[in-house]
PAKOL-476345 format. One line per field, with one value per residue (C-alpha): residue number from 1; x, y, z. Coordinates in Angstrom, 1 decimal. Example, Ala and Ser with C-alpha at 12.3 -4.5 7.8 and 13.67 -1.06 7.14 Angstrom:
! residues 2
k c(1:2);
east c(12.3:13.7);
north c(-4.5:-1.1);
up c(7.8:7.1);
//
This chain:
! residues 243
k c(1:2:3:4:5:6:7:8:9:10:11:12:13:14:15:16:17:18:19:20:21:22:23:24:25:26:27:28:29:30:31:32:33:34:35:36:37:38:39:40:41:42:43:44:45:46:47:48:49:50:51:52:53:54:55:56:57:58:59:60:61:62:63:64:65:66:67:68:69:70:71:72:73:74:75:76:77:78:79:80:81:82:83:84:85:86:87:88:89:90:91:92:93:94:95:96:97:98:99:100:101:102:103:104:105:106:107:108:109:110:111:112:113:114:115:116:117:118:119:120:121:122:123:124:125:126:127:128:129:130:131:132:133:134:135:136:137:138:139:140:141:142:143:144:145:146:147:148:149:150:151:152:153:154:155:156:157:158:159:160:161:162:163:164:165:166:167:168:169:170:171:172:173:174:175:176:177:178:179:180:181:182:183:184:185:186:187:188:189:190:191:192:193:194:195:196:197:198:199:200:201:202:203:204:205:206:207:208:209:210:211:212:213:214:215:216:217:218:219:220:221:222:223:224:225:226:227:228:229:230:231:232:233:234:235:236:237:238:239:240:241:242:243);
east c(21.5:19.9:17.3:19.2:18.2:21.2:21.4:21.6:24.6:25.8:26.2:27.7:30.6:31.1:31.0:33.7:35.8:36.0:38.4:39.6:37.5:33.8:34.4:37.0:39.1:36.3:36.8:38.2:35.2:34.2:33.2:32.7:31.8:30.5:30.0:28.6:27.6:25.6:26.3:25.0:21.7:19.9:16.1:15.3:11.7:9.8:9.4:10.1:6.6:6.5:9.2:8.0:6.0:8.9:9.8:13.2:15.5:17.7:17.1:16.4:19.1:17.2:15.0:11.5:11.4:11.0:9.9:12.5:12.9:14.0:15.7:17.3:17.9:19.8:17.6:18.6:19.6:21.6:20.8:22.3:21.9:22.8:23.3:25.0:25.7:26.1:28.1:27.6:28.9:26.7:28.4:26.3:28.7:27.9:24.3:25.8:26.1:29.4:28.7:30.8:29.7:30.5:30.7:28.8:28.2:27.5:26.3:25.8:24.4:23.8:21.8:21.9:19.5:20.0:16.8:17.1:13.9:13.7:14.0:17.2:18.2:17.8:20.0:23.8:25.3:23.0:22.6:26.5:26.5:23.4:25.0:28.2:26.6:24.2:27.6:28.6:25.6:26.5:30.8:29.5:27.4:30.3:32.8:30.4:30.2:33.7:34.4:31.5:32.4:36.0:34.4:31.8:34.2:36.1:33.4:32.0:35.6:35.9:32.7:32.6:36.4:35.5:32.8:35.3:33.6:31.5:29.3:29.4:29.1:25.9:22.8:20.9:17.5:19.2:21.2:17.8:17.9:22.1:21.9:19.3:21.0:24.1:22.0:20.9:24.1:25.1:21.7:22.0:25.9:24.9:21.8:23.8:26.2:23.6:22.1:25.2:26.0:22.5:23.3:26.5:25.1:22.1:24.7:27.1:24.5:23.2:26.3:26.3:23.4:24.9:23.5:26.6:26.4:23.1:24.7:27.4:25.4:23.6:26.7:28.1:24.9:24.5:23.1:20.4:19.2:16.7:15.2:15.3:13.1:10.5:10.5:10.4:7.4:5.7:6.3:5.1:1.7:1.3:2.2:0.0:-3.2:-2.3:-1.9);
north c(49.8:53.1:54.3:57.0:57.7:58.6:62.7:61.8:59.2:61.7:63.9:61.7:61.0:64.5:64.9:61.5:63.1:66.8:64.9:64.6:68.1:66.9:64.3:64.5:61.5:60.7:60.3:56.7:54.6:53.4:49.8:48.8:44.9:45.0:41.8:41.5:39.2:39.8:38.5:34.7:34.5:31.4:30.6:28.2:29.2:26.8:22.9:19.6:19.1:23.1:22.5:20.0:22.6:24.5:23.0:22.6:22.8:19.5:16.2:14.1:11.3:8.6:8.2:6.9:4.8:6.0:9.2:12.5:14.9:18.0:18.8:22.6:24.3:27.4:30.3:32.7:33.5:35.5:38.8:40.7:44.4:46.9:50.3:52.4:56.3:57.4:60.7:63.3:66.2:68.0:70.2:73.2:73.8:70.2:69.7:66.4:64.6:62.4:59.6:58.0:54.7:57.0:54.1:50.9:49.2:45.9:44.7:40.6:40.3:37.5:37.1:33.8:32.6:29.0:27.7:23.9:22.7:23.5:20.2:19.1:22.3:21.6:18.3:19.9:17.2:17.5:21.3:21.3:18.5:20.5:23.6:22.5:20.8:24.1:26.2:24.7:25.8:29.4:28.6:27.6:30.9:33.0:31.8:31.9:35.6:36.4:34.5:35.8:39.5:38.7:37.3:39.2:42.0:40.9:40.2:43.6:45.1:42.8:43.8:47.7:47.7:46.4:49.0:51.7:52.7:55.7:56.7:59.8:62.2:61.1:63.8:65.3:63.9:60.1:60.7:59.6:56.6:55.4:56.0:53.1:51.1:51.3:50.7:47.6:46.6:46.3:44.7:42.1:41.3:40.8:39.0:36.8:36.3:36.2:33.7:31.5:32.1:31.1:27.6:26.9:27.9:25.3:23.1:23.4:23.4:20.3:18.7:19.5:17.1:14.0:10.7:10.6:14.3:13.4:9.8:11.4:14.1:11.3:9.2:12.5:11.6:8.2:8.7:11.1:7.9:7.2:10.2:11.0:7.7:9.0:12.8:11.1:8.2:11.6:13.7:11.1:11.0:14.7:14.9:11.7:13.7:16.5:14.4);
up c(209.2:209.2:206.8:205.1:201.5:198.9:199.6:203.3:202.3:200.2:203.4:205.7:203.1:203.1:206.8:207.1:204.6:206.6:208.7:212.7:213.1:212.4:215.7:218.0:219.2:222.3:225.9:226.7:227.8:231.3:231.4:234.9:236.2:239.7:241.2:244.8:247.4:250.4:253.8:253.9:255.9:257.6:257.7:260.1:260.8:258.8:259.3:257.7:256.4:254.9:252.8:251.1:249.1:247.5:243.8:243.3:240.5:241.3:239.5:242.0:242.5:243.9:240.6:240.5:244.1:247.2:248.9:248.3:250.8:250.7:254.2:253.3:250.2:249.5:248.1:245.9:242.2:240.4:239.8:236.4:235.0:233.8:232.3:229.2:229.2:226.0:225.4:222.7:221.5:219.2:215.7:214.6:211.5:210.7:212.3:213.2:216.7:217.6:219.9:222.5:225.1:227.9:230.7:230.5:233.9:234.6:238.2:239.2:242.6:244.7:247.7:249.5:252.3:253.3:254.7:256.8:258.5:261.9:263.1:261.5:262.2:266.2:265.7:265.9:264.0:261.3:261.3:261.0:258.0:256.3:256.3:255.0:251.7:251.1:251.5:248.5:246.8:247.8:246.5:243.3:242.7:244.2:242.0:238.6:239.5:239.4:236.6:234.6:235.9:234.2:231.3:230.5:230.7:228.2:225.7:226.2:225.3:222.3:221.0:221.5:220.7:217.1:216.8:217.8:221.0:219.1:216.3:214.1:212.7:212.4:211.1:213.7:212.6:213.4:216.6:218.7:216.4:216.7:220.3:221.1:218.6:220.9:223.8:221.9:221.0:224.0:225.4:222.7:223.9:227.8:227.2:225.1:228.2:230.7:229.6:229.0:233.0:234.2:231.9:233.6:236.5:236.9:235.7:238.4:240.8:239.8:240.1:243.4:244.5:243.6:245.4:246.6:248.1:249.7:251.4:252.3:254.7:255.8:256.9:259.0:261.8:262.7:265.9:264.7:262.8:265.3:265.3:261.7:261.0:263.3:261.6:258.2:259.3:260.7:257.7:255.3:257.2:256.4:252.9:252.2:253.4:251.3:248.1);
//
């Protein structure tokens, strides 16, 4: 609430009571939800042994035994913001301003990189069955940012609708004051949802790396079996001498 003392709140019941005049019906309001995704990129530069040192989010499925390895990951998050015009129109005759959310917008962006260890990456068979379990990495994210656009949407109408989508006619000497408290309002609403979507999200993405996810890739390159029990013998030689 704002601090208004009883001859200020004696004014603004004269000023609601002055009728349609005091503040015009306002300008419908803009809320725009712009989701995006950029154009899937590939990192291939860096070996087995160097990414080793990235921490990851997944629980590892194989538990406490054994040595994990992390042979490609997908890299990058979800990006959220944005930002709130606020109309006025300002009353000489009442030294009152009327307030309007003049458009709110609302961008999510992703930006996905998969990164795969050069030397699985130089294997076809398992450069193709890598890149088809991180590309589900990259669905999941693309589909939690159209449903949250369409969701988060929603919630912003609900909430503003129930407000009335303005403010006024509020005294000069508070109109500094209502418009960050709209800003707020709305700050308060998408943090709310932003936060809810990062939750799912980890959730989702998690669910992704299942043991049986990982054995799966695995089975998709028998032949590269060989091979991949010489990189591994290799790459536990090096990460022992750094522990």
């Amino acid at each position: 609430m704002l601090p208004l003392d009883p001859l200020t709140a004696s004014s603004l019941l004269i000023l609601a009571a002055s009728g349609p005049s005091a503040c015009p019906v306002p300008p419908a309001s803009k809320l725009n939800i712009v989701p995006s995704t950029a154009e899937l990129k590939f990192d291939t530069s860096q070996t087995l042994a160097e990414l080793q040192n990235y921490s990851m989010d997944t629980v590892d499925p194989y538990g406490f035994h054994g040595m994990s390895v992390t042979q490609a990951f997908m890299k990058g998050s979800i990006v959220p913001g944005y930002q709130v015009k606020i109309g006025h129109l300002f009353s000489p005759k009442y030294n009152a301003y009327c307030l309007w959310y003049e458009e709110v917008k609302v961008t999510i962006d992703i930006d996905p990189t998969i990164v795969i260890a050069k030397e699985l990456y130089a294997d076809p068979c398992m450069r193709k069955a890598i890149i088809g379990h991180e590309s589900k990495h990259v669905k999941v994210d693309r589909v939690i940012v159209n449903e949250y656009a369409k969701s988060i949407g929603q919630k912003l109408y609900d909430e503003l609708s129930a407000r009335g989508f303005s403010a006024g006619p509020i005294p000069a000497e508070y109109g500094e004051d209502t418009v960050k408290k709209m800003q707020r309002i709305v700050q308060q609403i998408l943090d709310h949802e932003f936060k809810k979507m990062e939750l799912d999200r980890m959730d989702r993405q998690r669910a992704v790396d299942s043991l049986e996810e990982y054995e799966s890739v695995d089975a998709k390159c028998p032949l590269f079996e060989r091979q991949k029990s010489k990189i591994y013998a290799d790459l536990e030689k090096v990460v022992g001498k750094k522990k």
